[in-house]
N, C-alpha and C positions, 0 to 999 in steps of 0.2 A: 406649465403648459401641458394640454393632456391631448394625444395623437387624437386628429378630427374622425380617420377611417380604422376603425378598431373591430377585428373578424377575426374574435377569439377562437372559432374551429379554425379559421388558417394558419394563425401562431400557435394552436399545440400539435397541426400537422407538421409544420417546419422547424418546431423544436422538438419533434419527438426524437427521431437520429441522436443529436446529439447530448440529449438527456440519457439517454439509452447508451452511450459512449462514455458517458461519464459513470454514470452506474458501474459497466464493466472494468472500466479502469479502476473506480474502486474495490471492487469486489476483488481483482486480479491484485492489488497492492495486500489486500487482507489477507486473499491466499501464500502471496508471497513472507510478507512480516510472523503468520502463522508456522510456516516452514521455517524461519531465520530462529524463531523461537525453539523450536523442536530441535533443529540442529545444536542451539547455544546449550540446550539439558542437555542432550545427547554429551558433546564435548567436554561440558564440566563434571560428568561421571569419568570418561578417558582423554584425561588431560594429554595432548601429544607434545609441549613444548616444556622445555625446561621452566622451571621457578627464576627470575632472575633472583634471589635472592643465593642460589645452586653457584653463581659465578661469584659472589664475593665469597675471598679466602683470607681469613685473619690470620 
């Protein structure tokens, strides 16, 4: 079945918002997983926690 009153300028007025919300939220995850990666090189250069391999004692 296909909608009888179809006013394509009305439906990309009322979906622009949250097309536009979505976009941000992605962009805002990319920034963030960008940063997580940065920090994960960062830390495997200065490793701060012991090996657990450091606590087994033969």
């Amino acid at each position: 079945m296909s909608a009888s009153n179809t006013n394509l300028e009305k439906q990309a007025k009322r979906h622009r918002g949250p097309l536009i919300g979505i976009a941000f939220a992605l962009a805002w995850a990319a920034v963030l997983f960008a940063g997580f990666m940065i920090w994960t090189a960062y830390q495997a250069d200065n490793p701060t926690a012991q090996s657990p391999a450091a606590y087994i004692t033969e």
